[in-house]
N, C-alpha and C positions, 0 to 999 in steps of 0.2 A: 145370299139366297133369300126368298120369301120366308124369312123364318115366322115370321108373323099367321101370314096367311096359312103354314101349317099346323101352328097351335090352334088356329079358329077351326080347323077341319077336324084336327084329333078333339074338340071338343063336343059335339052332339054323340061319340063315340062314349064318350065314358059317362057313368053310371051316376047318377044323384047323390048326394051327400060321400063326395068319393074324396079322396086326394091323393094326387100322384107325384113320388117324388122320383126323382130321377138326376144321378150323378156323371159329370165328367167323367171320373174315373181319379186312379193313382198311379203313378208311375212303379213299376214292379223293379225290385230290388234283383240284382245280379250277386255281388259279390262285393266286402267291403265299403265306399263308397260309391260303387258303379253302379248306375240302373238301365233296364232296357228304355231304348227312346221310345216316346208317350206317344199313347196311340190313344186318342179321344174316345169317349164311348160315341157310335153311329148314331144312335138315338137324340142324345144331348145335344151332337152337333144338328141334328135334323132340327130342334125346335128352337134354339138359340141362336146358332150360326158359328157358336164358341168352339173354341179347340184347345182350350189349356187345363191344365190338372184342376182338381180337389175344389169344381164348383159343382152348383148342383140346383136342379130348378125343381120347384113347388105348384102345382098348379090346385085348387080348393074348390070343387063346384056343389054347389048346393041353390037348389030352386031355378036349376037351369043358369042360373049364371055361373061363371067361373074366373077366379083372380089368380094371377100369377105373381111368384116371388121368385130372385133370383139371387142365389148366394155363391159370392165371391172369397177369396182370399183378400187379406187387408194388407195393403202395400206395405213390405216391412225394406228400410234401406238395407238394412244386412241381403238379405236375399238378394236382390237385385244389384249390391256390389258382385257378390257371387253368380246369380246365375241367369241376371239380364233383367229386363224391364217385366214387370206386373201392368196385368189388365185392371185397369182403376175403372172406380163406380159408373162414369162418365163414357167410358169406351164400353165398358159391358153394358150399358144403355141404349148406346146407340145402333149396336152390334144387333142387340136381341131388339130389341125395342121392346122392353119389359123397364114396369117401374113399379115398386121401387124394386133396390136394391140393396142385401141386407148383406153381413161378410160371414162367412162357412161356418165361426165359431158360433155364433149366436143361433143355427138352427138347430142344435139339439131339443134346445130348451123352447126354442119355437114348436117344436114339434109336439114335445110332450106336452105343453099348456093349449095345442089344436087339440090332442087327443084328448087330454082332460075334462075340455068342455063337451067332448060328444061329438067334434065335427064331422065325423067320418064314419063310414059304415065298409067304405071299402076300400083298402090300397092299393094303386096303381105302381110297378116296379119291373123294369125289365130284367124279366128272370129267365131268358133265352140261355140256353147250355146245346153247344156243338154233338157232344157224345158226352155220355157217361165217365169216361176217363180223363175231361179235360179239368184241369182245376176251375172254383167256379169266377167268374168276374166280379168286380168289385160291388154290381150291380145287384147280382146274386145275394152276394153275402151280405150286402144292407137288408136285403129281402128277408133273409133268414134272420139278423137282429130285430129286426121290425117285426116280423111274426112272434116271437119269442116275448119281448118285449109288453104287446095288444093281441096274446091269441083271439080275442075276440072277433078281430077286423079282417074282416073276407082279404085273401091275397089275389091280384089278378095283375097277370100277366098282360104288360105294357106292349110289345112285343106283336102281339095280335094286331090292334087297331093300327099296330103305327105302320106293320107288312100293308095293309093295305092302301094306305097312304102314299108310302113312298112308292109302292108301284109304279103308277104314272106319275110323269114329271112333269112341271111347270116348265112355263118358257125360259124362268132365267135358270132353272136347273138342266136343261136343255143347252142352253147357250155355253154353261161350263163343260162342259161336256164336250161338246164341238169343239173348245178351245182347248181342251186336252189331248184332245184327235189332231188338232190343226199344228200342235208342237209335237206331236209325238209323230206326224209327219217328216217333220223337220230332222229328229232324231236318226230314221229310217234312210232319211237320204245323204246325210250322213255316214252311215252306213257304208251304204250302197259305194260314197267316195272314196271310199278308207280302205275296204274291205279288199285284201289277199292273201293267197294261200303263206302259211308259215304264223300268219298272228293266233294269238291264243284265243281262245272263247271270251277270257275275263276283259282282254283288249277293246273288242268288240263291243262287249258292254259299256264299258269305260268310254267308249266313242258318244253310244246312245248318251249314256246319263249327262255325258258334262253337255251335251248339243239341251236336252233340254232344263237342265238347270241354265245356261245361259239366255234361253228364252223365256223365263219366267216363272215353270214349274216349281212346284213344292217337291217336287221329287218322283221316283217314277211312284205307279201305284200299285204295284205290287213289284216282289222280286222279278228282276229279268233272267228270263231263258235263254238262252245263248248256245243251243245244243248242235256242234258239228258234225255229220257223217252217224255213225251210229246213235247218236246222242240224239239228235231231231228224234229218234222214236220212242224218247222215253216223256209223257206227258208231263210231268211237271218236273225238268232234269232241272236242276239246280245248282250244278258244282262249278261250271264254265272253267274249267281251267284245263285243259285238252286243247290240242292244235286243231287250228285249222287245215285241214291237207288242201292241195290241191285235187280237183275232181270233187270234194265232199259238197253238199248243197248244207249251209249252215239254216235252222229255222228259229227265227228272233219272235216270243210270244212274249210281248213289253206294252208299258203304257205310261203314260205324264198322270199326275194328277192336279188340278188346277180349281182352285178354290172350293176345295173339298170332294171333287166329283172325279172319276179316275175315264180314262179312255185303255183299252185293252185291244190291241189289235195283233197280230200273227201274218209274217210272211215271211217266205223262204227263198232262200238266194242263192246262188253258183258263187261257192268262194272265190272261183278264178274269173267271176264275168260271164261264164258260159257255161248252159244247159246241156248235159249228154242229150241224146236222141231218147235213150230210157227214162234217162229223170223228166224229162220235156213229158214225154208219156203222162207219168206218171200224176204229173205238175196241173197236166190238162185238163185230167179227171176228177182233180181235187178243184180245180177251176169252177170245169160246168157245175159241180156241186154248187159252189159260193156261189153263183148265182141264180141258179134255178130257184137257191131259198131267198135270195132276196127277193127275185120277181113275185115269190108266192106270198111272203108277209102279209098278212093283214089282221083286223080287226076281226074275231069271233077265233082263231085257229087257233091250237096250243105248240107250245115249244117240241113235245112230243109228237104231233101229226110233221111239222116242219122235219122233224129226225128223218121219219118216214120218205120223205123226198130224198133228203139227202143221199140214202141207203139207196134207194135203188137208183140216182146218178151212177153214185160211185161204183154198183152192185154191175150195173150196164157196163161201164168202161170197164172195170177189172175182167168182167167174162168177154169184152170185144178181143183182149189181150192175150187171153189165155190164162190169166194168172187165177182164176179161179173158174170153178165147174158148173155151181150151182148159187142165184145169186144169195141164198143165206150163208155162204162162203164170206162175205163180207167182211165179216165180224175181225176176220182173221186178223185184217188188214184197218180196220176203221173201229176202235173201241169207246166211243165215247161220246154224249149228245153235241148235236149241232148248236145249241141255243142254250143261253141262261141270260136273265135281267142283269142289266147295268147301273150304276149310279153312285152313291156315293160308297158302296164296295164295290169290287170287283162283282167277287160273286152273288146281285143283289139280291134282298130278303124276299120273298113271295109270301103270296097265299097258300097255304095247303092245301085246302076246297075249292081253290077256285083259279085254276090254271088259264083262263083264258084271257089272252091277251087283248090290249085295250087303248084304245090313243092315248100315247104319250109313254107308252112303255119303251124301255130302250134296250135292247138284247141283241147278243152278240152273233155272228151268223161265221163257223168255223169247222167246214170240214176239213176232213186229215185223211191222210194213208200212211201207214206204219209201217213198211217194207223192212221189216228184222235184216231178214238172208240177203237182202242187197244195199243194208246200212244206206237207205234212203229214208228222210221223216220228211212228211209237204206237210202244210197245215195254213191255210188263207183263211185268215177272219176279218171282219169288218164290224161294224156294230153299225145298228139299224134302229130306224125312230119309227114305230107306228104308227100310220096316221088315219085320218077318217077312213079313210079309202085305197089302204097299201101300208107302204112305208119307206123310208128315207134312208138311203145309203150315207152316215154322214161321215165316213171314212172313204166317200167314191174317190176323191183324190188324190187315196196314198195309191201310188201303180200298183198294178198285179199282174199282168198278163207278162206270161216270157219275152216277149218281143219287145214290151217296155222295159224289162228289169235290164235286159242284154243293152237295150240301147243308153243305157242312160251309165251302165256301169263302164260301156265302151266307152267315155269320157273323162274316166278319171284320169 
């Protein structure tokens, strides 16, 4: 990725005589010697390009200008008979394209002889917290030594400048992106070849992931859904280990992630091949939804006005049906926004003041219907690129309409 080009942006952003430090991360301990698998900090990898534990980058500005340091762990053979190769001074250069490069232990003592001499007036630290109740990240709690340590030194929240940053994408972060959509295509039709009544949810899965780890993926990027029959109407179902019946419509809400950027896409299938006349129904309306919001995408609207469309698609087709009375009945059936940013999370970081979208933004476009009492769940999403003037289906490839899903499954 441009990791370059986004430390020169986050810098007009931050404050004179500042410094901002900011870590990978640590891999969190399970039990004995197990740990959960390491999940980078989003921040570090945005300005780096890095993805491995217990480094951590420095950035120093004072009088407008600003120097950057990046510290590593120091290849040690032991480790690496154990737990595989280490990123050396030489690859972490050419990665970030930061020089120099100094190893992990040495920046305590870097830090306090910066703070000694006065260099800083304010710390820069991503001190973002989910809720209240989540324990804090490793980011945090630097934050919280760091305070403790110089109460004198203003704390400011990294977190800020970088939401607006990452917002819109650049072209090569665009391009991963596409190329995550374009295996996670792969994955889908897969699927589609496999897929009959009697296989479990986890099977299904199992299809998805190995199609796109054979194509190059890092893995999917987030859990996959895999929800059959009653199971499509639970939003974020996560158990997959339930039969497929015949008659159920399974709905797969999955995605590849491909050099650090995730694609997130949702479609729903006839376990046996084929659409009831109801599900079809139903299927339609979740349709015109998906795309009424892609035709209306553009530059100036918010994720919230695009809901608005959505809701009265769907609001139309349920009272064509009968299935409701009045179209704020909706709700009954469709709980949840049509839209969120994309990119290197799933769910990407925004602005808080400033919702309106903007070329280069990349957000997902996913209406649903939640039919409880007839154990149907639809939900089609796509992900879409703003652009000057509209926006860009860059998931238009994977099929969605029932006529394609029937005809293509009719070949297995």
């Amino acid at each position: 990725m441009s990791v370059p080009a986004h430390r020169e942006k986050l810098i007009p952003l931050l404050a004179d005589k500042s410094i901002t430090i900011l870590y990978s991360g640590i891999p969190i301990h399970v039990s004995q010697d197990e740990y959960y698998p390491f999940r980078v900090s989003r921040q570090f990898f945005y300005y780096t390009g890095l993805t491995r534990e217990n480094m951590a980058l420095v950035l120093i500005k004072r009088d407008g200008r600003c120097s950057a340091v990046l510290y590593i762990p120091e290849v040690d053979p032991l480790a690496v008979r154990w737990t595989g190769k280490m990123v050396t001074p030489d690859e972490a250069r050419e990665i970030s394209g930061i020089e120099p490069i100094r190893y992990i232990h040495q920046l305590e003592g870097d830090l306090s002889r910066h703070m000694a001499s006065g260099i800083a007036e304010v710390a820069y630290f991503d001190t973002y917290r989910h809720s209240a109740e989540d324990l804090p990240d490793y980011n945090l709690v630097k934050a919280q030594e760091f305070a403790r340590l110089y109460p004198a030194v203003q704390i400011r929240n990294l977190h800020i400048p970088t939401a607006a940053l990452r917002r819109c994408k650049d072209e090569e972060e665009v391009t991963a992106i596409q190329k995550a959509i374009n295996i996670t295509k792969g994955g889908l039709n897969a699927v589609m070849e496999n897929l009959r009544p009697g296989m479990y949810e986890y099977q299904v899965q199992a299809i998805f992931e190995a199609k796109i780890f054979s194509e190059g993926a890092e893995g999917p990027a987030f859990p996959t859904i895999a929800g059959a029959g009653i199971n499509g109407t639970m939003l974020h179902y996560g158990t997959n280990r339930e039969i497929c019946n015949d008659g159920d419509l399974i709905l797969l809400d999955l995605g590849a992630k491909v050099d650090g950027y995730c694609a997130d896409i949702t479609r729903t299938y006839p376990v046996n091949g084929k659409f009831t006349d109801r599900q079809r129904q139903y299927y339609e309306i979740a349709l015109a939804a998906n795309r009424a919001v892609a035709k209306a995408a553009k530059p100036g609207m918010t994720c919230r006005e695009l809901n608005e469309i959505c809701k009265d698609v769907l609001a139309e087709g349920l009272l064509k049906m009968g299935k409701i009375n009045v179209p704020g009945e909706v709700s009954r059936y469709y709980m949840h926004g049509v839209s969120h940013h994309l990119g290197i999370d799933v769910h990407d970081i925004e602005v808080a003041d400033d919702r309106i979208l903007r070329p280069g933004c990349v957000i997902t476009d996913e209406p649903g219907l939640y039919i409880d009492e007839e154990a149907i769940g639809i939900r089609i999403e796509d992900d879409l690129l703003i652009t000057e003037n509209g926006c860009v289906c860059l998931s238009e490839d994977i099929i969605r309409t029932p006529d394609e899903i029937e005809a293509y499954m009719a070949d297995r």
